[in-house]
C-alpha positions, 0 to 999 in steps of 0.5 A: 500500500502507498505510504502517505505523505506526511501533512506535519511540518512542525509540532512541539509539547506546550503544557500538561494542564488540570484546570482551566486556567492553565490551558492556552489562551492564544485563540488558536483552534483546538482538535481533542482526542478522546479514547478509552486507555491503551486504545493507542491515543499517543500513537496516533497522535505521534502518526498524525504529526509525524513525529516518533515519540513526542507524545509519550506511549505507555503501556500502564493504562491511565498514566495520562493524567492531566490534558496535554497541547501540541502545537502544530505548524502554528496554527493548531493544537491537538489536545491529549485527553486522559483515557476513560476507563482508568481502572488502576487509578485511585479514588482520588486520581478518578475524580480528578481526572474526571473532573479536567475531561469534563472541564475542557469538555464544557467549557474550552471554547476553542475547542473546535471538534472531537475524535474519539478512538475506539478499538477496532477489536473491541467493538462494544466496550461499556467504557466506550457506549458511556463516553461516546454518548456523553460527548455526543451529547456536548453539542460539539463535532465529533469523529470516532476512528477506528483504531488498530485495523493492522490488527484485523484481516479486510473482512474482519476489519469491515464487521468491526467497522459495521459493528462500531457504528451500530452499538453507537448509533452512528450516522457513518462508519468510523474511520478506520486507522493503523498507526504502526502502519500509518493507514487512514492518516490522510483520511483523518486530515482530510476531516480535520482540515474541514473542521479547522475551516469551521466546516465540518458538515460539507 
């Protein structure tokens, strides 16, 4: 399969934030990305800025506590959101983490759309029925992906995408993507692109 053309020319890490006030204020769009842990958030953010290990991969799920930027060429960041379904994580750390999703959610109001990341081998997470329809239900513009298809033959792969799109009643199948191989990059820009213009629906 041809390789993609990379659409990144420069991205850096800005800040980890907890709270509102910390997070930038420069006016500049932002494209968050949702996920339940170990879905392979940071990996498809280190694809889709090309650039090998600038969002760190772990394999503890819910070691990413806090929100964290990513500018990209200047004129956009990518926001990395804490994984949902943190089973490991402490009471406290829960509330906590619950509560900086929900916060950027409600009230970032340079947030300009959504993606959230759904295992394609796991296609009717609990985890994921909840935090899907929570973030439906924000108003905001909001694409699901379908990650890890390197995973699935081309048969499987379709089933999975068929199957995601039903548990969660979406209107289209998810994109479906392969970060170890940089499938369905150029797709996923190709929607990020209309979302940066403020014309997600065309």
């Amino acid at each position: 399969m041809k390789t993609e053309k990379p659409r990144v020319k420069s991205a850096e890490f800005v800040v980890s934030a907890a709270d509102l006030k910390d997070f930038p204020r420069d006016g500049l769009p932002q494209i968050a990305v949702f996920g339940r842990s170990n879905v392979g958030k940071s990996s498809l953010l280190n694809s889709l800025m090309n650039r090998k290990g600038l969002v760190k991969t772990s394999g503890t799920p819910g070691k990413t506590r806090l929100v964290n930027f990513f500018l990209v060429d200047k004129r956009f960041y990518f926001v990395d959101i804490p994984g949902f379904g943190y089973a490991k994580a402490g009471g406290d750390v829960k509330r906590q983490m619950e509560a900086v999703i929900k916060t950027y959610v409600e009230r970032e109001t340079s947030c300009c759309g959504l993606l959230y990341l759904v295992d394609s081998r796991l296609t009717d997470s609990p985890v994921d029925i909840e935090a899907l329809d929570w973030l439906a239900q924000s108003g905001r513009h909001l694409l699901v992906l379908a990650t890890k298809t390197d995973k699935l033959s081309k048969s499987d792969t379709l089933k999975s995408l068929a199957a995601i799109r039903k548990t969660h009643a979406l209107e289209m199948d998810p994109l479906p993507v392969s970060s170890l191989k940089k499938q369905g990059m150029e797709a996923i820009w190709e929607q990020l692109d209309l979302l940066l213009l403020g014309d997600p629906d065309r």
